[in-house]
C-alpha positions in Angstrom: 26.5 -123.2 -53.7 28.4 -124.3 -50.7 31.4 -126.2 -50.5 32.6 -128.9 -47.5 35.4 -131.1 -46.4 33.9 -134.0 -44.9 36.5 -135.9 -42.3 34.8 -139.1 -41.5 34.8 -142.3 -44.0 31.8 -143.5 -45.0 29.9 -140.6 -43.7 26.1 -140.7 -44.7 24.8 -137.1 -45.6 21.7 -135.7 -45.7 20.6 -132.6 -47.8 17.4 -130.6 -48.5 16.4 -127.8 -51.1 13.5 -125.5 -49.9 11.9 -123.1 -52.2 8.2 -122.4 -53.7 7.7 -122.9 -57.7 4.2 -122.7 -58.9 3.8 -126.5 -59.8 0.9 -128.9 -58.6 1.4 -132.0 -57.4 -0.1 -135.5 -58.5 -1.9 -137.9 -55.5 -2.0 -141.5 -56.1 -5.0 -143.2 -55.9 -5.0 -146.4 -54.2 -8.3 -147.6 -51.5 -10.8 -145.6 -49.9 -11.7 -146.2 -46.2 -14.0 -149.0 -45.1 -16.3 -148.0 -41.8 -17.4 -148.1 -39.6 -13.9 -148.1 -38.0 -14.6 -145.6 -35.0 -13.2 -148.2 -32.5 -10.1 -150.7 -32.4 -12.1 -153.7 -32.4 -13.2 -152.2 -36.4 -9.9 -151.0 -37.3 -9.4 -151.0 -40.8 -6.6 -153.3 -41.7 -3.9 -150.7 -43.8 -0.8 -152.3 -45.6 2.7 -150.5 -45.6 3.8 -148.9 -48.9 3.1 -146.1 -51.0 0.8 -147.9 -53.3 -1.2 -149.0 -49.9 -2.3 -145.5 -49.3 -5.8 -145.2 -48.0 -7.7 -142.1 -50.0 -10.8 -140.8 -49.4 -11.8 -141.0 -46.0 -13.5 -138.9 -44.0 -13.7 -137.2 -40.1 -17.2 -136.7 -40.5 -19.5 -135.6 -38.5 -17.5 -133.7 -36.1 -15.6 -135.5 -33.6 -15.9 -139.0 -36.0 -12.4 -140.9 -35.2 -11.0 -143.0 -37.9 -9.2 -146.8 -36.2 -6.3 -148.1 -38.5 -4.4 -151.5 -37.7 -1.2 -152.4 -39.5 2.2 -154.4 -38.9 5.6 -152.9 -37.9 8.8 -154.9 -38.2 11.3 -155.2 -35.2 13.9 -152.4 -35.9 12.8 -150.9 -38.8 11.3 -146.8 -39.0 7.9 -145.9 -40.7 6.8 -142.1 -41.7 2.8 -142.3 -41.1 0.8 -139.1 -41.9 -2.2 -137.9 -43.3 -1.6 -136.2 -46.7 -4.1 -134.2 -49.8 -6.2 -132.5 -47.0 -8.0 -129.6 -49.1 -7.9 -126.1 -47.6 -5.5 -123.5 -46.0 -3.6 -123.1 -43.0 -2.3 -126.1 -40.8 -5.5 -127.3 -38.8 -7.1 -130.7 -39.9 -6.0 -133.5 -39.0 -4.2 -135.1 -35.7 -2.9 -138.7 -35.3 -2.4 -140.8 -32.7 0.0 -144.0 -32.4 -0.7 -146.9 -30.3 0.8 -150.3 -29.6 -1.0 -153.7 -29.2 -2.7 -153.1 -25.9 -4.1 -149.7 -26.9 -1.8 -148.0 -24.8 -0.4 -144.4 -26.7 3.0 -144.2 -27.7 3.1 -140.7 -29.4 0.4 -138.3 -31.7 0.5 -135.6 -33.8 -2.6 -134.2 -32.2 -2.6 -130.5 -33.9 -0.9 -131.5 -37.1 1.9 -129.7 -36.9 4.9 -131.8 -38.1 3.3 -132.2 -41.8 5.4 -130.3 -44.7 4.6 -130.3 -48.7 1.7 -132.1 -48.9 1.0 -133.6 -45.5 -0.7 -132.3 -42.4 0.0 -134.8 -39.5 2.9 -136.8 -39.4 4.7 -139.2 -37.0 7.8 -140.8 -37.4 9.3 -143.5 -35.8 11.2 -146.6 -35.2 9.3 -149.6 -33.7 11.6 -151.5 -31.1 9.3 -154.5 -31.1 6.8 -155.7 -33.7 3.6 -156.8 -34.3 0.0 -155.2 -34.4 0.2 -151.7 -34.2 -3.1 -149.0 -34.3 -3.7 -145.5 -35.5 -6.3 -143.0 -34.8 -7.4 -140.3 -36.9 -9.4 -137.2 -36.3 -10.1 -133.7 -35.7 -7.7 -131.3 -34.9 -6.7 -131.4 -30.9 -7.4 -127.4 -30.7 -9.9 -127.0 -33.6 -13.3 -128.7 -34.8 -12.7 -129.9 -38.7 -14.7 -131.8 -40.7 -13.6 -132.6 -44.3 -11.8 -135.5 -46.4 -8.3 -137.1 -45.9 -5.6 -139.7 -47.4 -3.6 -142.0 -44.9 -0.3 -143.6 -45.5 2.5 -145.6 -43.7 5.9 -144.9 -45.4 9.5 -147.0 -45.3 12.3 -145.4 -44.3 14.5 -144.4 -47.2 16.9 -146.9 -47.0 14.6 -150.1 -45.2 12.7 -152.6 -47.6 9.6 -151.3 -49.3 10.5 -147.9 -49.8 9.4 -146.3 -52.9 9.0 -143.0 -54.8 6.2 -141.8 -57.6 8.3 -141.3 -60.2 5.7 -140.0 -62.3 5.6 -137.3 -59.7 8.9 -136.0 -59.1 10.0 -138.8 -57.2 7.9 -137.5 -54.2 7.1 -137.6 -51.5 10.4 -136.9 -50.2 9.6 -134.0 -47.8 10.8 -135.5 -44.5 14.4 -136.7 -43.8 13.3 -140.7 -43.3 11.6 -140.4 -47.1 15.2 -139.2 -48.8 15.7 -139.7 -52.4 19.4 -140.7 -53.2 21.7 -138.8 -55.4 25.6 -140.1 -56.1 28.1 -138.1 -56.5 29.8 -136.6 -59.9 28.3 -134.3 -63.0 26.9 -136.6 -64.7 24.4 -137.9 -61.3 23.1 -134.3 -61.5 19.2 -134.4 -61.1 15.9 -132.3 -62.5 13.5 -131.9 -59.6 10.4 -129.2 -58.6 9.4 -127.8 -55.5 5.7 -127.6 -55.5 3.3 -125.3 -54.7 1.4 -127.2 -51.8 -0.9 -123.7 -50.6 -3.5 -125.4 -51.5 -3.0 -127.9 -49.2 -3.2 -127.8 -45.4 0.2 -128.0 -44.1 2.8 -126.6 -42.1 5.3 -126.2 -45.0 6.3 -125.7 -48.3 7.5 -128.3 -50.6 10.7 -129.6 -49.1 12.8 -131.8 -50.9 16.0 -134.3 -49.1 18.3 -136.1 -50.9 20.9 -138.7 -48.9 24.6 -139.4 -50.7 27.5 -141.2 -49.1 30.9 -139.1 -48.8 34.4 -140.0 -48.3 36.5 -138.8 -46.1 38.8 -136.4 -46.4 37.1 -135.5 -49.8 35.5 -131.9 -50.7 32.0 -131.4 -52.3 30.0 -128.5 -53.9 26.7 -129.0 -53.2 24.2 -126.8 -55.4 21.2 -126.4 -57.0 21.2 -125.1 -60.7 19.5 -124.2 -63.8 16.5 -122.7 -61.9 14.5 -120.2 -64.1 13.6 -117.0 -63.3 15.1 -113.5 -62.2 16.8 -112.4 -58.9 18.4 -114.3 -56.3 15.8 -115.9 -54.3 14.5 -119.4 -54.9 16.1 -122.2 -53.1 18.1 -122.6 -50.1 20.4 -126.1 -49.2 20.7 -127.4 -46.3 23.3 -130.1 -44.7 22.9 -132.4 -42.1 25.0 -135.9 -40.9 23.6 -138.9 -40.1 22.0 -138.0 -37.2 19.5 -135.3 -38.3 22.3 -132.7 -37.1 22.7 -130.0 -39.1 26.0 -129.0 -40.4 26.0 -125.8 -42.6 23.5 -124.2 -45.7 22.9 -121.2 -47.5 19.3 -121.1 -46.4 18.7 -118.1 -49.2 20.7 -118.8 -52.0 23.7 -116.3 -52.0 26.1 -118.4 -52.3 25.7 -119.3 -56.2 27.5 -117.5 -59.3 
């Protein structure tokens, strides 16, 4: 449990609870990739949105790349990653980002910016819009072969941003995917933090929650009710708007 006094109006806050419960989590099933897609002239069209996911594909044989195509709005910030890869450790997947003329704006080549279920992940905000690419395939260091899920993700608080709520409300394991939680008792919400080892990764289930503070105002912020012996199982962290961390109690000491 920490307590702050927050001095700027209005000020947007964000907060995550790390900690490992032995829980599965549930994928949706959605569409299954249509190749052949190894170039951008076959890029297979992929819609925005949770329930656009593409499941199922595959980077096989070695060295197969997968082409995606989709449309980004002017201003707004998308969370793209490749998600429900089977296995350990954090090599799979790498993606790659391109604008209209092919030319490469960023990648997650080694997949190392995944956490809870994901492996590769970029996020980012799209100054101009229009026709946008992706390219998935092996690992940049590493030879893999296997079977993956693709989606393009809304930022929390942009149009078409949604949650399973049949699954915990995830995925919420990056700061642009933030569920929201209002103030006061009786807001108070039941969550898990999932047991992802089965999945290759680069991090356990992480959880961030967004909430709105006055200024001038102090908060406790804590996590409660969490069964078991001991002191170890979550830690809180607390960031501004910015991505900036502010304070936490990384490993749960703070709580009576």
């Amino acid at each position: 449990m920490n307590t702050f006094n927050l001095s700027k109006a209005g000020l947007l806050v964000m907060l995550i609870i790390v900690a490992l419960v032995s829980l599965m989590s549930l994928p949706i099933v959605v569409r299954a990739e249509s190749e052949p897609n190894d170039t951008f002239a076959t890029a297979d069209p992929i819609n925005v949105g949770l329930s656009n996911a593409e499941v199922n594909a595959t980077v096989n044989p070695l060295n197969d790349e997968d082409y995606y195509s989709f449309t980004a709005v002017a201003g707004r910030t998308y969370v793209i990653e490749t998600y429900d890869i089977q296995g350990t450790g954090v090599n799979a997947t790498g993606i790659y980002l391109y604008d209209s003329s092919q030319t490469e704006i960023t990648h997650d080549r080694t997949g190392v910016n995944g956490t809870g279920n994901a492996n590769a992940r970029i996020v980012y905000t799209f100054a101009t819009g229009g026709t946008y690419y992706i390219r998935v395939k092996d690992d940049y260091y590493y030879n893999w072969t296997g079977t993956y899920s693709l989606r393009i993700l809304p930022k929390y608080d942009e149009p078409g941003a949604a949650w399973n709520p049949a699954n915990d409300n995830e995925p919420n394991d990056v700061r642009a995917l933030a569920n929201e939680i209002q103030v006061g008792l009786s807001n108070a919400q039941t969550h898990q933090l999932f047991n992802n080892s089965n999945y290759v990764n680069n991090g356990s289930d992480f959880d961030y929650y967004w909430f709105t503070a006055e200024a001038g105002r102090t908060y406790v912020i804590e996590t409660y009710n969490v069964q078991g012996t001991g002191l170890n199982a979550t830690g809180l962290w607390l960031y501004d708007n910015s991505g900036a961390e502010i304070t936490n109690d990384r490993t749960g000491v703070n709580g009576t």
